[in-house]
Structures are given as structure tokens and as C-alpha cells.
PDB file with one MODEL, atoms N, CA, C and O in Angstrom:
MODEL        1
ATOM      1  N   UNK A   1      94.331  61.609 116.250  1.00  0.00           N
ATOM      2  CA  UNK A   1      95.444  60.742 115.940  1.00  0.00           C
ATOM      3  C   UNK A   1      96.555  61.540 115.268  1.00  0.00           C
ATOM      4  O   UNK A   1      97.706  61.418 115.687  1.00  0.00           O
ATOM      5  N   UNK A   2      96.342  62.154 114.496  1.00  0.00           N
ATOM      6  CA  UNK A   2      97.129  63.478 113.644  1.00  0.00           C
ATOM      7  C   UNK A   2      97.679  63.805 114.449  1.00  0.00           C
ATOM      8  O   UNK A   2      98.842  63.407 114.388  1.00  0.00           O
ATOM      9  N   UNK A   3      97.394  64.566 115.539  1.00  0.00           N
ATOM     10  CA  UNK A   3      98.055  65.480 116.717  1.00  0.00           C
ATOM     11  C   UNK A   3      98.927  64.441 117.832  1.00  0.00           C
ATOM     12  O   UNK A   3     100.079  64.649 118.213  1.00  0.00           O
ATOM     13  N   UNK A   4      98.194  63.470 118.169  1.00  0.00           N
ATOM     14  CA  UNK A   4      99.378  62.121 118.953  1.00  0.00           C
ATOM     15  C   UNK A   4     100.765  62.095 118.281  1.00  0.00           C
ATOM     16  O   UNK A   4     101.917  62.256 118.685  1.00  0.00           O
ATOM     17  N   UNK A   5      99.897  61.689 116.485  1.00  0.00           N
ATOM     18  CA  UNK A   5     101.616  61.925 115.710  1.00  0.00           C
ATOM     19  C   UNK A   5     102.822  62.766 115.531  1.00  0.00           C
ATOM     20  O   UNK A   5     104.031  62.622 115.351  1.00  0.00           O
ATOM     21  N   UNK A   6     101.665  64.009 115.702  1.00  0.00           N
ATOM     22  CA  UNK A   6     103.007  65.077 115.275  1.00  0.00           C
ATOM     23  C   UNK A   6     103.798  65.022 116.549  1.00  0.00           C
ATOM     24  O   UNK A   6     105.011  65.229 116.529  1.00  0.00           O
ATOM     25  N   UNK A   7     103.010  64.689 117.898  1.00  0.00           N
ATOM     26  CA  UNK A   7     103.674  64.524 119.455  1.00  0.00           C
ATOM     27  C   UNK A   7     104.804  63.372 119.753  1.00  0.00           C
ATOM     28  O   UNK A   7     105.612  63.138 120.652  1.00  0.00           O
ATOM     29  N   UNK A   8     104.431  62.803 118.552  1.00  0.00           N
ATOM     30  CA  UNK A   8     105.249  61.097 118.997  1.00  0.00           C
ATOM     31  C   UNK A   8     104.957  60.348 119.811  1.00  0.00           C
ATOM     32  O   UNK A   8     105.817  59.758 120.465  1.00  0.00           O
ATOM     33  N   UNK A   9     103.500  60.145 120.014  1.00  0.00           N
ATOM     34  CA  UNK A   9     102.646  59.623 120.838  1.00  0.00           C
ATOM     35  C   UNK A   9     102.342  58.343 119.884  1.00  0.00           C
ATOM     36  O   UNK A   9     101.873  58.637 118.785  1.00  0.00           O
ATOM     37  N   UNK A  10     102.514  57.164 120.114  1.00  0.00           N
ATOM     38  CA  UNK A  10     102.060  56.010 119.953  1.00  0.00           C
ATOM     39  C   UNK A  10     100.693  55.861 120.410  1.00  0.00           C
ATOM     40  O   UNK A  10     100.361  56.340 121.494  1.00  0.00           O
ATOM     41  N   UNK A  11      99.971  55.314 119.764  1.00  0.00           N
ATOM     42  CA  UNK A  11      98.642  54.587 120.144  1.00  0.00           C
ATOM     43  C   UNK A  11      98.054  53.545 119.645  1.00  0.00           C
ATOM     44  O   UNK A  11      98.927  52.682 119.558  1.00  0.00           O
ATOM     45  N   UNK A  12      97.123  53.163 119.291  1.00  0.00           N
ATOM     46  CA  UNK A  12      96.285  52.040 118.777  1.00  0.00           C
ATOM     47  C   UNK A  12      95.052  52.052 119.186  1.00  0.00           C
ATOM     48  O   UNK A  12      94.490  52.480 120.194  1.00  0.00           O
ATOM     49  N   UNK A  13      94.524  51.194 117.684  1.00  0.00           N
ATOM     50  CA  UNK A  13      93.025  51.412 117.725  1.00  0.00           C
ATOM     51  C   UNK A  13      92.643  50.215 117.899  1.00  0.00           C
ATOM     52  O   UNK A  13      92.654  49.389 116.986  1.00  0.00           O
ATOM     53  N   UNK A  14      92.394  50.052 118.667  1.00  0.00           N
ATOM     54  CA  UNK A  14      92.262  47.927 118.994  1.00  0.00           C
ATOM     55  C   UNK A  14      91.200  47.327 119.674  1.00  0.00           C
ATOM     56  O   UNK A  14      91.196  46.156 120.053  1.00  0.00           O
ATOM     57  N   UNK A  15      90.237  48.193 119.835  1.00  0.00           N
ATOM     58  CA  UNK A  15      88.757  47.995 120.743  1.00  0.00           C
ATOM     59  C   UNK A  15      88.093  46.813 120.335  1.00  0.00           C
ATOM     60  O   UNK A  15      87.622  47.107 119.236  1.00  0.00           O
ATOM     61  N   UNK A  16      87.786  45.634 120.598  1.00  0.00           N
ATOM     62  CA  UNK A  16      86.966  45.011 120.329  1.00  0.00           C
ATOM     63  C   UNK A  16      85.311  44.360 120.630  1.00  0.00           C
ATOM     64  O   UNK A  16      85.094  43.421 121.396  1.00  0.00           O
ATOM     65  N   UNK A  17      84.464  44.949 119.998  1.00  0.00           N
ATOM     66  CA  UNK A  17      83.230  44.830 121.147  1.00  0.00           C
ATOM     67  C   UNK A  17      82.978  43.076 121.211  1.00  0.00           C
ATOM     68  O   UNK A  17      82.926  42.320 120.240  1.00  0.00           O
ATOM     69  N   UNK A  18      82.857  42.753 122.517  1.00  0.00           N
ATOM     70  CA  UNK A  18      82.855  41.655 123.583  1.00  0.00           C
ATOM     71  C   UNK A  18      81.712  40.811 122.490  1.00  0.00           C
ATOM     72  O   UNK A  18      81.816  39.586 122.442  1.00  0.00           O
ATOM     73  N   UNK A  19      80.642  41.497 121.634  1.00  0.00           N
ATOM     74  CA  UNK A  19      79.784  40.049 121.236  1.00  0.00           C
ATOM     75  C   UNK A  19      80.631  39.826 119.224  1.00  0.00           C
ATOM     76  O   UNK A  19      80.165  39.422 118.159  1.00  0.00           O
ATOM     77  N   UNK A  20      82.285  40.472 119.756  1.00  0.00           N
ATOM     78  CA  UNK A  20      82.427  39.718 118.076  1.00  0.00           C
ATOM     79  C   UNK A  20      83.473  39.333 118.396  1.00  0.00           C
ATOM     80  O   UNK A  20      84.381  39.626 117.618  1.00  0.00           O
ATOM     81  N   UNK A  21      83.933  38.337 119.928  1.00  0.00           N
ATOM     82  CA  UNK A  21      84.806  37.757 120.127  1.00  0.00           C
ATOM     83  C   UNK A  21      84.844  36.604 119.951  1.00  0.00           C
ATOM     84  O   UNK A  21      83.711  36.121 119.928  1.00  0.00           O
ATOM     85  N   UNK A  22      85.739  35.799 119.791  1.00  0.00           N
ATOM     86  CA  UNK A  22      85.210  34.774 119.261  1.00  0.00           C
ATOM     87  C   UNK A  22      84.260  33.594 120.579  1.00  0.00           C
ATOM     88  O   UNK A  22      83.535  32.641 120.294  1.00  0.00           O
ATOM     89  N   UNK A  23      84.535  33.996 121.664  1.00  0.00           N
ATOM     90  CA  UNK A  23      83.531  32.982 122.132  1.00  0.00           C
ATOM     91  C   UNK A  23      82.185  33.128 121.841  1.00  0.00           C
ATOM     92  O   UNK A  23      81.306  32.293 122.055  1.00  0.00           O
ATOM     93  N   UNK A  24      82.002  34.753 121.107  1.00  0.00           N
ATOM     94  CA  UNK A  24      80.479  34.913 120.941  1.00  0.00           C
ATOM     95  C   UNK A  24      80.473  34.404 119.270  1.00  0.00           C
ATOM     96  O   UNK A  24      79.405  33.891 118.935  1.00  0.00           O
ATOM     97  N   UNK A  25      81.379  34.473 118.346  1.00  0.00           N
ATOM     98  CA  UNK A  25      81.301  33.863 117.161  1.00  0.00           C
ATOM     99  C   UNK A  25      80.052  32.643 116.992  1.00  0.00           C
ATOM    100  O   UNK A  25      79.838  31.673 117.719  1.00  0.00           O
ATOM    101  N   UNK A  26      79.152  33.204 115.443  1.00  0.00           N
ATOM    102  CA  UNK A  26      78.180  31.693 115.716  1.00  0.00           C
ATOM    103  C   UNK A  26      77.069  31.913 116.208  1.00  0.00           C
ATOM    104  O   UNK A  26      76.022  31.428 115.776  1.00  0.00           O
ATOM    105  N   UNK A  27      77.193  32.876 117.429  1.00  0.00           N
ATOM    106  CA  UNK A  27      76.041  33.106 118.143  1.00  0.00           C
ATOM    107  C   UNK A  27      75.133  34.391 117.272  1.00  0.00           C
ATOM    108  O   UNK A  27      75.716  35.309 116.696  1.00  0.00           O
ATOM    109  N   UNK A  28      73.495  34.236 117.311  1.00  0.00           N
ATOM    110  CA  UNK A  28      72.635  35.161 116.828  1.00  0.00           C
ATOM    111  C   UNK A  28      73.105  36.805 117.039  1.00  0.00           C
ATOM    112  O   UNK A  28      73.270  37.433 118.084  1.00  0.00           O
ATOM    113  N   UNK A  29      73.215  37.132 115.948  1.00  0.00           N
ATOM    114  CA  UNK A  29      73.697  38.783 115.599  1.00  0.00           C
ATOM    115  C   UNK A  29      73.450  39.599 116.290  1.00  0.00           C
ATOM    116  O   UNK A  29      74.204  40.522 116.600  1.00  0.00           O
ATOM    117  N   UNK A  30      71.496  39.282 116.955  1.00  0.00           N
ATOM    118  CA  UNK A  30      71.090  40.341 117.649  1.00  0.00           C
ATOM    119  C   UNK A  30      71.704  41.388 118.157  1.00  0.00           C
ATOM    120  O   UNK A  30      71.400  42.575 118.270  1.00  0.00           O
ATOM    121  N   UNK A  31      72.901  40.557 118.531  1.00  0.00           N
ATOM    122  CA  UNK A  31      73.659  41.859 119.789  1.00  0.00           C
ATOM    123  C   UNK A  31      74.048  42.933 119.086  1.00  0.00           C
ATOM    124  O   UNK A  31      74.521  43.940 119.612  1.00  0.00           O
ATOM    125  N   UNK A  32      73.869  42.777 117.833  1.00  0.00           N
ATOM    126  CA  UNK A  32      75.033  43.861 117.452  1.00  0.00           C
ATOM    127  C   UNK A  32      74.032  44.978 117.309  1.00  0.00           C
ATOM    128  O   UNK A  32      74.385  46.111 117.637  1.00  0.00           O
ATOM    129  N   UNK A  33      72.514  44.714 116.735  1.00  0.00           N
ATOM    130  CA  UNK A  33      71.589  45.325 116.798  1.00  0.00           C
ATOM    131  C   UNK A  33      71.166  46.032 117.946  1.00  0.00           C
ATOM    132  O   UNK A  33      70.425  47.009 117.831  1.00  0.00           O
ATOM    133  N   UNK A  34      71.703  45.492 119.413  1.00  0.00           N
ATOM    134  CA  UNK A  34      71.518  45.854 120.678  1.00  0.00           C
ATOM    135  C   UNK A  34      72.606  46.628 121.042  1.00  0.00           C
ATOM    136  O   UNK A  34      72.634  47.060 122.194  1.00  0.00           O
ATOM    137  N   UNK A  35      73.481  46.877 120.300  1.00  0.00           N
ATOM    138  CA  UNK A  35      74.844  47.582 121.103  1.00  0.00           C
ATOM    139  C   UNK A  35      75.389  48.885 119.581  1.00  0.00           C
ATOM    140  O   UNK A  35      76.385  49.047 118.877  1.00  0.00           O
ATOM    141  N   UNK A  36      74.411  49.345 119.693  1.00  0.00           N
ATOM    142  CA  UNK A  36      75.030  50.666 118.491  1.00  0.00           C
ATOM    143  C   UNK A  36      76.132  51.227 118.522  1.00  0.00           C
ATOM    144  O   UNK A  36      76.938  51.399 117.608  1.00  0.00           O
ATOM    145  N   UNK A  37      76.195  51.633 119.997  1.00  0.00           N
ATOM    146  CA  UNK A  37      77.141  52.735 120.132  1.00  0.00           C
ATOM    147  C   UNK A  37      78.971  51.335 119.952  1.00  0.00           C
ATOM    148  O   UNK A  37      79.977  51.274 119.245  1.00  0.00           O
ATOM    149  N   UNK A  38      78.495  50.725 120.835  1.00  0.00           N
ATOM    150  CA  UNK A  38      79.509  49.673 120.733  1.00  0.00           C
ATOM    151  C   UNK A  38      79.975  49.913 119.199  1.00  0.00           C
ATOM    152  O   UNK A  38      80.929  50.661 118.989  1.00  0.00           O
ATOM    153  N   UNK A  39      79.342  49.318 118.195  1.00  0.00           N
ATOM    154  CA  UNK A  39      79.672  49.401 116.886  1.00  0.00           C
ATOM    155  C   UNK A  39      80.177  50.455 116.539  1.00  0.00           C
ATOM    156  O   UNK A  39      81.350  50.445 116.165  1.00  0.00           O
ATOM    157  N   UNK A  40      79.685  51.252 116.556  1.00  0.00           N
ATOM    158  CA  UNK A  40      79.846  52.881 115.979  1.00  0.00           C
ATOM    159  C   UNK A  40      81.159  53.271 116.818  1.00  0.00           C
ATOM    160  O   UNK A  40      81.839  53.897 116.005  1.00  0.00           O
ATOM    161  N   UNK A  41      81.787  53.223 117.909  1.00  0.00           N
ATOM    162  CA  UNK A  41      83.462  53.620 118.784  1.00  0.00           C
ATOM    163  C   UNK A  41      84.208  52.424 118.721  1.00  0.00           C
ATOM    164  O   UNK A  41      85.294  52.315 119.290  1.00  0.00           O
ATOM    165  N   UNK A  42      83.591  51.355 117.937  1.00  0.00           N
ATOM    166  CA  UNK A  42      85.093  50.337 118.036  1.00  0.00           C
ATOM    167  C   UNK A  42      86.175  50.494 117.615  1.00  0.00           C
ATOM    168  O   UNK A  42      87.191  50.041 118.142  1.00  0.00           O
ATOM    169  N   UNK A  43      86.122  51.313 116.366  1.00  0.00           N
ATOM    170  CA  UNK A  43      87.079  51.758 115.545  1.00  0.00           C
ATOM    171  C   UNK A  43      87.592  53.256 115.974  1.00  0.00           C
ATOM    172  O   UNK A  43      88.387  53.933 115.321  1.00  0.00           O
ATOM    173  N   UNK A  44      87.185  53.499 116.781  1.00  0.00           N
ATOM    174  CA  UNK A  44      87.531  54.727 117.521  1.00  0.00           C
ATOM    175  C   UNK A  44      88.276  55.141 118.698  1.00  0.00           C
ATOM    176  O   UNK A  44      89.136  56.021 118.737  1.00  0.00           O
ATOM    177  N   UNK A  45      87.864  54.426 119.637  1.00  0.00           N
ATOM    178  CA  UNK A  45      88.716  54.108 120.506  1.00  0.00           C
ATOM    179  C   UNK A  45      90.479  54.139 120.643  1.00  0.00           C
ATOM    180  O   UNK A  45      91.031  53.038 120.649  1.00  0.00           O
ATOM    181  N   UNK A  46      91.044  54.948 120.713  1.00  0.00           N
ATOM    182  CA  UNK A  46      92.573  54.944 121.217  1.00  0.00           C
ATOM    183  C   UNK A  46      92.955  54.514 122.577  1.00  0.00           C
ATOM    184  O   UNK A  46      92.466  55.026 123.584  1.00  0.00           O
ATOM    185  N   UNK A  47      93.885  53.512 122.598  1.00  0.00           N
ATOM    186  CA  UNK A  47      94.992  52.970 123.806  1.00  0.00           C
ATOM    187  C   UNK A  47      96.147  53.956 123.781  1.00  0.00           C
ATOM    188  O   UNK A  47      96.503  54.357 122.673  1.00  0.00           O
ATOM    189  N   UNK A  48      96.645  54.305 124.638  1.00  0.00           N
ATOM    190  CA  UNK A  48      97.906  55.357 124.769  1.00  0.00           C
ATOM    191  C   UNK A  48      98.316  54.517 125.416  1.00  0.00           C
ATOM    192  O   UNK A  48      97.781  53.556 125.969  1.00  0.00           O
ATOM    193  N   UNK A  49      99.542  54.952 125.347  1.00  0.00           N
ATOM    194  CA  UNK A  49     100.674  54.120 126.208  1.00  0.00           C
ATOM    195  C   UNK A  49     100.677  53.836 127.267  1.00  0.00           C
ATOM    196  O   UNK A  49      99.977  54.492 128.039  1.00  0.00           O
ATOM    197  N   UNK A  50     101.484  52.708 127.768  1.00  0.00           N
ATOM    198  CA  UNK A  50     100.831  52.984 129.567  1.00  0.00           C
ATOM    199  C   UNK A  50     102.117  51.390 129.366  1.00  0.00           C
ATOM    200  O   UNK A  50     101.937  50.515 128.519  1.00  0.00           O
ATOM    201  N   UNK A  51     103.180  51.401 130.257  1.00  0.00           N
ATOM    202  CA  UNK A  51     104.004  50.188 130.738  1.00  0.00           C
ATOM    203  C   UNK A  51     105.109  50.369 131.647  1.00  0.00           C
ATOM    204  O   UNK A  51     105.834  51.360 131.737  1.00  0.00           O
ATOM    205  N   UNK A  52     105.146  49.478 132.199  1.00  0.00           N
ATOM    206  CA  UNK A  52     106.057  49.072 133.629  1.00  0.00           C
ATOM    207  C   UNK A  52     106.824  50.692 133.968  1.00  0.00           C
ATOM    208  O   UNK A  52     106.644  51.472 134.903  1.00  0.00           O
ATOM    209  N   UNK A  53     107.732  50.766 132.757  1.00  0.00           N
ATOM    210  CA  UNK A  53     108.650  51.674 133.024  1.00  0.00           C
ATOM    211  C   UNK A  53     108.842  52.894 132.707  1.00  0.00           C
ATOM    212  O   UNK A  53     109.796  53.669 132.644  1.00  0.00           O
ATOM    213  N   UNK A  54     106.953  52.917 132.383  1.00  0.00           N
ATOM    214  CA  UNK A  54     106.856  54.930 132.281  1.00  0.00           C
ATOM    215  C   UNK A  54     107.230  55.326 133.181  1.00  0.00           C
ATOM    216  O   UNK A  54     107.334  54.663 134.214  1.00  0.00           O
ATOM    217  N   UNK A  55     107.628  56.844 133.030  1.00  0.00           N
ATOM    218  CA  UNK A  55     108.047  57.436 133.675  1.00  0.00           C
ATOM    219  C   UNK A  55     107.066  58.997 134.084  1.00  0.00           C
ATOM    220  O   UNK A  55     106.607  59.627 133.132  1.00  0.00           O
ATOM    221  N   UNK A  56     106.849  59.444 135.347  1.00  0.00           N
ATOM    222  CA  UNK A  56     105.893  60.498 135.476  1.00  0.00           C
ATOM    223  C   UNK A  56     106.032  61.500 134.226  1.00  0.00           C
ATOM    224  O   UNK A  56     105.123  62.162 133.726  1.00  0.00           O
ATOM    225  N   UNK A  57     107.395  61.456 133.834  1.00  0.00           N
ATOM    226  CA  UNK A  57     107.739  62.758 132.442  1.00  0.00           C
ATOM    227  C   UNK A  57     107.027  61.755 131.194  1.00  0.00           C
ATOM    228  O   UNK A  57     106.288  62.359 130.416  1.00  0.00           O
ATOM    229  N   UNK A  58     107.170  60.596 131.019  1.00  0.00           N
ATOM    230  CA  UNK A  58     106.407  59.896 130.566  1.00  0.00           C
ATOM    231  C   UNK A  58     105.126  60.421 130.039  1.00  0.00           C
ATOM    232  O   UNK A  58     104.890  61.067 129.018  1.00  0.00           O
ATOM    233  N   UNK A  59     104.177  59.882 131.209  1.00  0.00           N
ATOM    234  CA  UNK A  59     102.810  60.263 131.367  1.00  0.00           C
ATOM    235  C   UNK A  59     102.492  61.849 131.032  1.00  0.00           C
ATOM    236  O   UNK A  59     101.387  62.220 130.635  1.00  0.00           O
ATOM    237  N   UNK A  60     103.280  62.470 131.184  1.00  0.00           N
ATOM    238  CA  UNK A  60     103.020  63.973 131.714  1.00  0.00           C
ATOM    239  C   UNK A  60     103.315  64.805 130.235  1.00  0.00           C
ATOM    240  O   UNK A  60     102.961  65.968 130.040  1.00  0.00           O
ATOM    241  N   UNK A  61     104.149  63.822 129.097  1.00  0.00           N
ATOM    242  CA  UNK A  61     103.945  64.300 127.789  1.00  0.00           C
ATOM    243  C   UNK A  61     103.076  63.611 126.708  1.00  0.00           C
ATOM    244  O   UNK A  61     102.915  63.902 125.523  1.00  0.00           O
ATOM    245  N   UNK A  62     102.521  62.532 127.524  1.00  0.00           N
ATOM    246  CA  UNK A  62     101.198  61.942 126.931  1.00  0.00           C
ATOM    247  C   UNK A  62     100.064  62.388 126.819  1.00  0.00           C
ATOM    248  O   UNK A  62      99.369  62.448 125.804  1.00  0.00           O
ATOM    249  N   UNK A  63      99.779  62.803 128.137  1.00  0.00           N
ATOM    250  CA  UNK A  63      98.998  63.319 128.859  1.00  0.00           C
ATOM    251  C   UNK A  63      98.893  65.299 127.982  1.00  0.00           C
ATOM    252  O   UNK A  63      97.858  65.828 127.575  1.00  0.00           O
ATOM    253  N   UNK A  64     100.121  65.830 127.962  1.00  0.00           N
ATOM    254  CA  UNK A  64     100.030  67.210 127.498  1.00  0.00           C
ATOM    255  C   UNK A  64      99.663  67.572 125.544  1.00  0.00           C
ATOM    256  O   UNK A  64      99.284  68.603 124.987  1.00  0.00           O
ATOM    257  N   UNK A  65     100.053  65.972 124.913  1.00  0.00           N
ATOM    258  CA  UNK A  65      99.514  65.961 124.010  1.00  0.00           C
ATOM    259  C   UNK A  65      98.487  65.363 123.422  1.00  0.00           C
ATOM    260  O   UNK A  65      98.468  65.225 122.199  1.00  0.00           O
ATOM    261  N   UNK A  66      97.441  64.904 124.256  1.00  0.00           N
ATOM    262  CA  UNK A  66      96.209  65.035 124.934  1.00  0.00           C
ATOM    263  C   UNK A  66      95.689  65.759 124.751  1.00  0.00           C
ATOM    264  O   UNK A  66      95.210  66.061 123.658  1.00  0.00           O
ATOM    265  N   UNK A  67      95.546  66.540 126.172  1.00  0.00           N
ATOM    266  CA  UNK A  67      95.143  68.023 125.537  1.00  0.00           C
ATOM    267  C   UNK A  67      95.120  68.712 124.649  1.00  0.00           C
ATOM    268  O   UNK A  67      94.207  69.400 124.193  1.00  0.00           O
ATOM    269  N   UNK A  68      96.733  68.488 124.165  1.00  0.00           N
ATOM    270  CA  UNK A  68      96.472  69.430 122.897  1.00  0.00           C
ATOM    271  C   UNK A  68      95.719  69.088 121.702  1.00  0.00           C
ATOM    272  O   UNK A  68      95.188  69.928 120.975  1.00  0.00           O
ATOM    273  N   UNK A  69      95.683  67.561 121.481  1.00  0.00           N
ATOM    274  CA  UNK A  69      94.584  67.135 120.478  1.00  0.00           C
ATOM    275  C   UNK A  69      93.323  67.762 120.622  1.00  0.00           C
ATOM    276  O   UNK A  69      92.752  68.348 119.703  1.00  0.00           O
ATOM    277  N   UNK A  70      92.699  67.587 122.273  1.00  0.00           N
ATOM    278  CA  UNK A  70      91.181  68.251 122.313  1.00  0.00           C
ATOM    279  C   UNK A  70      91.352  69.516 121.987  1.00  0.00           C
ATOM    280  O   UNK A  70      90.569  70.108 121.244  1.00  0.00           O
ATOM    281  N   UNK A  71      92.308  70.009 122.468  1.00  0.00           N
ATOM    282  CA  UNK A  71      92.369  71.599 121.692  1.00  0.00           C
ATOM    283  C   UNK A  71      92.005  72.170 120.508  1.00  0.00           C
ATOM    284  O   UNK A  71      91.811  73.369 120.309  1.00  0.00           O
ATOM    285  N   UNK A  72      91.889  70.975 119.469  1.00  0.00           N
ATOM    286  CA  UNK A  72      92.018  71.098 118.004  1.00  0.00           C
ATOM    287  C   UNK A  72      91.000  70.614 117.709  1.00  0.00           C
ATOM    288  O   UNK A  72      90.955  70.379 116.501  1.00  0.00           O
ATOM    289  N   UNK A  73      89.259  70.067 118.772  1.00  0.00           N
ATOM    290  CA  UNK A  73      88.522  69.669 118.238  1.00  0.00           C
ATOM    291  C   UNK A  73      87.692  70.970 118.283  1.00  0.00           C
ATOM    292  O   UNK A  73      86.595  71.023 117.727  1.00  0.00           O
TER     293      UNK A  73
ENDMDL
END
């Protein structure tokens, strides 16, 4: 996320796992006991940008600071 920023890469962390939505609200916990990994990347998960009127230069400096984040793992 550090490295998106220094790029000017917008993102968000907005994952929500499917049994703490609310239609599953109410319902027995189990799941959550059944879905670890779920739990453990919800908060992890990054959305990058992505709308109508990107542009390939767009994508293509999203995309290059990207990389350069994995670069830095």
C-alpha cells in the first residue's frame, strides 16, 4: 500500500467474506471457523482501480506500480 501511494495509485481495502454479510447475519458462526483463510485476507485484499474511462496509459501505470510494490517484497 506504501508503494501504490508513493505511485498515486488509489486503492481500497473492502473485501468482505460472503458469511458476514448481512444475509448470513444471525446465522451459526461455524463458517467462520470453516473459512480461515477468508478471515485472515479480508483485510488484505486491495481493489485497484479499474472504470469506464481508463485509459491503456491508465492501466499500464497501475499495473507498473504493481510491480514495483512486489519488487519491495
Amino acid at each position: 500500500m506504501r508503494v501504490l501511494t508513493q505511485h498515486r495509485i488509489g486503492y481500497s481495502v473492502h473485501f468482505i467474506p460472503l458469511h458476514q454479510m448481512s444475509h448470513f447475519k444471525g446465522r451459526p458462526a461455524a463458517a467462520a471457523r470453516l473459512l480461515p483463510v477468508t478471515e485472515r485476507v479480508a483485510g488484505e485484499l486491495l481493489s485497484l482501480p479499474l472504470f469506464p474511462a481508463m485509459t491503456d496509459a491508465d492501466a499500464d501505470r497501475v499495473a507498473a506500480a504493481v510491480q514495483d510494490a512486489f519488487s519491495h517484497v
